[in-house]
C-alpha positions as CSV (number, residue, x, y, z in Angstrom):
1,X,115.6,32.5,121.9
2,X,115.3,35.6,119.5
3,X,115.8,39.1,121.9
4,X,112.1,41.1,121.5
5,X,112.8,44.2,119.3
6,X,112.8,47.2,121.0
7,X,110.0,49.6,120.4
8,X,111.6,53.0,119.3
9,X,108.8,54.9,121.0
10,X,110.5,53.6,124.4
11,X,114.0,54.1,124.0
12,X,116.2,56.2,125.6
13,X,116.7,59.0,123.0
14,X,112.8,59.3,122.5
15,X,112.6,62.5,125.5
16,X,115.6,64.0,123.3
17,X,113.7,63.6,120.1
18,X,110.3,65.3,121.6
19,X,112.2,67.8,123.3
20,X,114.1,68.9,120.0
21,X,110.5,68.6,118.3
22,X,108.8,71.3,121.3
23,X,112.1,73.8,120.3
24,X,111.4,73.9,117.1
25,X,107.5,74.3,117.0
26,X,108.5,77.6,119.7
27,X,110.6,78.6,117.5
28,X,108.5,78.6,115.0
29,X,106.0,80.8,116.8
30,X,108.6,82.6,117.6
31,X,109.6,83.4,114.8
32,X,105.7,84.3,113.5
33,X,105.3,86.9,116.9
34,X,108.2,88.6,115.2
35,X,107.6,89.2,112.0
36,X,104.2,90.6,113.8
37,X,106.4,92.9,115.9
38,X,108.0,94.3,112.7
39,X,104.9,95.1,110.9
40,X,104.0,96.8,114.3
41,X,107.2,98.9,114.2
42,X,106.6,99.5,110.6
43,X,103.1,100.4,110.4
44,X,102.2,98.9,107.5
45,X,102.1,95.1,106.5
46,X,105.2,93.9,104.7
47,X,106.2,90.8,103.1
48,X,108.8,88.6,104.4
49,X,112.5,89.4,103.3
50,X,114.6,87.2,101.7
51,X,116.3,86.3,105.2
52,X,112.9,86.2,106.4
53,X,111.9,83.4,104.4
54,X,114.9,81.6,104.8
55,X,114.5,81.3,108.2
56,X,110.6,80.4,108.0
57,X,111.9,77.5,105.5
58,X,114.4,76.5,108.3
59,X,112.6,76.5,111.1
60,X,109.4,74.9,108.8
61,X,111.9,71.7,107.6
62,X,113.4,71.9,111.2
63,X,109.6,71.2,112.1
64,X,108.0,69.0,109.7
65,X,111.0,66.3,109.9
66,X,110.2,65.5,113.2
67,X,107.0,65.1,112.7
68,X,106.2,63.2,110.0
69,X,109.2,61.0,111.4
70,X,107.3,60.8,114.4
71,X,104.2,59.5,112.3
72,X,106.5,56.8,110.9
73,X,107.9,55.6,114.2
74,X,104.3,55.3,114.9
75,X,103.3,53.4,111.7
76,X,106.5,51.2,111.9
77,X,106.7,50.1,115.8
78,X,102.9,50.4,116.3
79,X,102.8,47.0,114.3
80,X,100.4,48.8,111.3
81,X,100.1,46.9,108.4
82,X,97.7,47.0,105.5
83,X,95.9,50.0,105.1
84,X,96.4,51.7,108.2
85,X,100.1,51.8,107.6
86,X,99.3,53.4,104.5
87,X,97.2,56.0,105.8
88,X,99.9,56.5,108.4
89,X,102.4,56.9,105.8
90,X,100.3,59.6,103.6
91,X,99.5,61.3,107.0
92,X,103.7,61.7,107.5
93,X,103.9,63.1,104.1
94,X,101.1,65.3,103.9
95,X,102.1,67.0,107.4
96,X,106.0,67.0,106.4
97,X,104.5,69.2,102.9
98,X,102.3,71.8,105.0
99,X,104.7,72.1,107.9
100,X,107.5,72.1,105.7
101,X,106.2,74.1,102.8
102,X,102.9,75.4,102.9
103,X,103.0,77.3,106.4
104,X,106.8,78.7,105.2
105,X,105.5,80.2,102.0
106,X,102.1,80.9,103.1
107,X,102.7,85.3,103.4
108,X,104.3,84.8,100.1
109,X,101.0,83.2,98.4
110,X,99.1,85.2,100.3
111,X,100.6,88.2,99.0
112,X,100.5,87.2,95.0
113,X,96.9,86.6,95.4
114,X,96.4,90.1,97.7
115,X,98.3,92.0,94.7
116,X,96.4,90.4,92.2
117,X,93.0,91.3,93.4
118,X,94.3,94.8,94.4
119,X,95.3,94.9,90.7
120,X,91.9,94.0,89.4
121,X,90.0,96.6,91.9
122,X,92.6,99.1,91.2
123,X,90.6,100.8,88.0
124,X,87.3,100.6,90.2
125,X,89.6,103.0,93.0
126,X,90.9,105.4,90.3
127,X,87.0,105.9,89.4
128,X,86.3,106.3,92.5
129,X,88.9,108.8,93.5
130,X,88.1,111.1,90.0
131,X,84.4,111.6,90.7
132,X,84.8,112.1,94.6
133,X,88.0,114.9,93.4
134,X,85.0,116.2,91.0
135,X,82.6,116.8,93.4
136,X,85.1,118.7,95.4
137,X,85.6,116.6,98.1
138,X,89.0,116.5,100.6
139,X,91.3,113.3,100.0
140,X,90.4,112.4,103.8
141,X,86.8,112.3,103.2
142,X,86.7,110.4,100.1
143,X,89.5,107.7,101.8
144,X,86.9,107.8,104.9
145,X,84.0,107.1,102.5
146,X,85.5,104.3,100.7
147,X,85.6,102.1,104.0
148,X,82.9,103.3,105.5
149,X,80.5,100.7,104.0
150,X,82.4,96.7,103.7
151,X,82.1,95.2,100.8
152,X,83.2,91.4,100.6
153,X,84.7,92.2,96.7
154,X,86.6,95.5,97.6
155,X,87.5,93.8,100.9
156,X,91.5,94.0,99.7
157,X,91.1,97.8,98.9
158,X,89.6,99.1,101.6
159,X,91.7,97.1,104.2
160,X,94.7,99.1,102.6
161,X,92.8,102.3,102.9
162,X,91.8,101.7,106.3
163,X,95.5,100.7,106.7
164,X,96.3,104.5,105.4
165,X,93.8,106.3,107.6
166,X,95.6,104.4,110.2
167,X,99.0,105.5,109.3
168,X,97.9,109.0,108.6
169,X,96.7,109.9,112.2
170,X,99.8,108.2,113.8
171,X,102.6,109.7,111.5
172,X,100.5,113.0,110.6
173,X,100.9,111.9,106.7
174,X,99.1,113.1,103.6
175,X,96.4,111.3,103.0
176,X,97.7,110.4,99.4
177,X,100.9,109.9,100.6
178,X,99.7,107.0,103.0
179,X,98.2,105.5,100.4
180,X,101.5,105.6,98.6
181,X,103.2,104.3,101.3
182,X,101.3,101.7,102.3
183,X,100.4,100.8,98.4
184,X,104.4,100.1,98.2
185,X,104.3,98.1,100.9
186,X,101.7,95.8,99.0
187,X,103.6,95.5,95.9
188,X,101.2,95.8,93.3
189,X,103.0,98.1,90.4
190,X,100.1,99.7,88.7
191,X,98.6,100.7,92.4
192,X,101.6,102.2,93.3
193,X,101.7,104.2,89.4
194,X,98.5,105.8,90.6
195,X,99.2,106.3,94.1
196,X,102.4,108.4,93.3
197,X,100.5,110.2,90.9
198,X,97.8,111.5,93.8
199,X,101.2,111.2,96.0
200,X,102.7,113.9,94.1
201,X,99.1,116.2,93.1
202,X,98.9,116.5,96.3
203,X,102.2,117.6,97.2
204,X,102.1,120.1,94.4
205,X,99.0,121.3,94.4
206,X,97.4,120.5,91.6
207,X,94.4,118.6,89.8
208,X,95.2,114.5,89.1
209,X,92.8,114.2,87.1
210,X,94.0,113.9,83.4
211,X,97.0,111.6,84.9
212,X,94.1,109.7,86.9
213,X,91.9,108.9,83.5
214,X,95.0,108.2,81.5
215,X,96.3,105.8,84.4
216,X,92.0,104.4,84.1
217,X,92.0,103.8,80.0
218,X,95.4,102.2,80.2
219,X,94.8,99.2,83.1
220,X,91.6,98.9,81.3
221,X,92.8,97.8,78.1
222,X,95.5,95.6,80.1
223,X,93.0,93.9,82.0
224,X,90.7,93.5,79.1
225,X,93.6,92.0,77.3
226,X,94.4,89.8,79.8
227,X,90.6,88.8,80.5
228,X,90.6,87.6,76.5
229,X,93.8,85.9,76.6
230,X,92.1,83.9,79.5
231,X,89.7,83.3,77.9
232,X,91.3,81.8,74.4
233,X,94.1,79.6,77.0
234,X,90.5,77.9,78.4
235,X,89.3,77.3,75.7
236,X,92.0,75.8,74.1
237,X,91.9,73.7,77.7
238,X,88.6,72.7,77.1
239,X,88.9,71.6,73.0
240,X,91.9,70.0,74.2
241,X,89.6,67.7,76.6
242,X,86.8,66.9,74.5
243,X,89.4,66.1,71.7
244,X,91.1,63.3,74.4
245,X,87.8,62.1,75.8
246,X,85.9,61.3,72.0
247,X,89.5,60.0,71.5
248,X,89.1,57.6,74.7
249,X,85.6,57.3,73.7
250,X,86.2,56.1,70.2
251,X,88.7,53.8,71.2
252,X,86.8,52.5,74.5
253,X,83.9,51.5,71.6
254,X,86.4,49.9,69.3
255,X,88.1,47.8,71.9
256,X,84.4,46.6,73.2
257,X,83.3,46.1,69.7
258,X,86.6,43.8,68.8
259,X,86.6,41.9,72.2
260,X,82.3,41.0,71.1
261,X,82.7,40.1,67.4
262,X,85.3,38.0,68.8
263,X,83.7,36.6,71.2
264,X,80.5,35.9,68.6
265,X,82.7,35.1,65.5
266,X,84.0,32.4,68.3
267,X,80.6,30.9,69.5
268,X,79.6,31.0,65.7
269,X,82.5,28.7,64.5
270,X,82.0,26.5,67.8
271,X,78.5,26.2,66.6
C-alpha cells in the first residue's frame, strides 16, 4: 500500500512559514510609517534614498516570495488541474511582480511622472508669477492666490505651493525661498532654475522679471521641441503599423487566394 502524500498546507513547518509571512508584511508597513515620519520631520516630501529603496526592495522580495509561494502550495496540493491551476499560477506571478516590484518602486514612478507634469506647468507658474509681480502684488498673496481655486490640471503645482505656504508659517521662510526649498525637494531642474531665481530677487531686493521672461521663452522652445519630436516618433509608430498590417494584409490575401485556385485548379482536373 502506497503512504497518502502529505498535504504541505498541513505540515509542521506551515505556522513557521505564515508567521515569517505576517513579519514581513509588518515590516513592510513599517517600513512605509517611516518614511512618513521623515517627511514629517522634514517638512517637505522627499523621495526615497538610495538605502531607502534598498530596503523597500528587501522587505518587497522578502514579501512577495511568500506569497506567491503560498499561491503555489495552494495550486499544487489543492489538487488544481486544468485551467484553474493556471489561473492559480498567473495569480502567484502577478502578486510576486506587484509585491515585489511595483509597490517597491512605486514613490520612484510616482515621482518621474510628478516632475514631469511639474515641468510641463512650470511655464504656466512663471506667467503667473510675472503678471501677479506686475500688478504689484506681495509673493504671499500671489502664492495664496494660486491655490486658492483647485484645478484638476495644475493639481501638481499648487499642491507644492500649498506645500510652501505650509513650510513658510512653520519655519518663518520667505515665501520664494519655500518654494525653492520645497521645489528641490521635487526634483524637477527647470522648476528649481526659476525658483532660485525668485529665491534670490527676493533676498536681494530686486525685480525677477527679465530673468523670469528669459527663464519663460527658454522652457517654451524646449517644450515645443519636445512636443514636435513627439510628434514625428508617433508618427513614425503609426507608418510603421500600417506598413506591417497592408503587409499582413497582402500576404493574408495571397495565401487565401493560393489555398482557392488550388483548391479549384483541383476540382477542375478531377472533373
Amino acid at each position: 500500500m502506497e503512504p497518502t502524500p502529505m498535504n504541505p498546507l498541513l505540515s509542521p513547518g506551515a505556522p513557521f512559514v505564515a508567521l515569517s509571512l505576517a513579519g514581513a508584511l509588518l515590516a513592510a508597513f513599517a517600513l512605509s510609517q517611516l518614511e512618513r515620519t521623515r517627511v514629517l520631520i522634514a517638512g517637505v516630501r522627499q523621495i526615497p534614498n538610495q538605502r531607502g529603496m534598498a530596503g523597500r526592495m528587501v522587505i518587497g522580495q522578502a514579501a512577495g516570495i511568500p506569497l506567491a509561494m503560498l499561491l503555489l502550495a495552494i495550486a499544487i496540493a489543492g489538487g488544481t488541474s486544468g485551467m484553474v491551476r493556471l489561473l492559480l499560477f498567473a495569480l502567484a506571478l502577478g502578486v510576486y511582480l506587484y509585491v515585489g516590484i511595483v509597490l517597491p518602486r512605486k514613490p520612484i514612478v510616482q515621482a518621474q511622472q510628478e516632475r514631469h507634469t511639474l515641468r510641463l506647468l512650470t511655464p504656466g507658474f512663471v506667467a503667473y508669477v510675472r503678471v501677479a509681480l506686475a500688478g504689484f502684488d506681495s509673493p504671499v498673496q500671489l502664492l495664496e492666490r494660486y491655490v486658492a481655486r483647485p484645478r484638476e490640471r495644475l493639481l501638481p503645482m499648487q499642491q507644492l505651493v500649498a506645500e510652501a505656504l505650509t513650510l513658510m508659517s512653520e519655519r518663518r521662510m520667505l515665501p520664494f525661498a519655500a518654494v525653492q526649498t520645497v521645489a528641490r525637494a521635487r526634483g524637477c531642474q527647470e522648476l528649481t532654475d526659476v525658483a532660485d531665481a525668485l529665491a534670490q530677487a527676493e533676498s536681494e531686493g530686486t525685480n525677477p522679471q527679465q530673468v523670469l521672461a528669459a527663464h519663460q521663452a527658454t522652457l517654451e522652445i524646449i517644450l515645443k521641441d519636445e512636443f514636435q519630436r513627439m510628434l514625428k516618433r508617433r508618427t513614425m509608430y503609426l507608418l510603421l503599423m500600417v506598413a506591417i498590417s497592408l503587409v499582413v494584409g497582402i500576404l493574408a490575401n495571397l495565401l487565401w487566394v493560393m489555398v482557392s485556385g488550388s483548391g479549384l485548379l483541383g476540382g477542375g482536373l478531377g472533373v
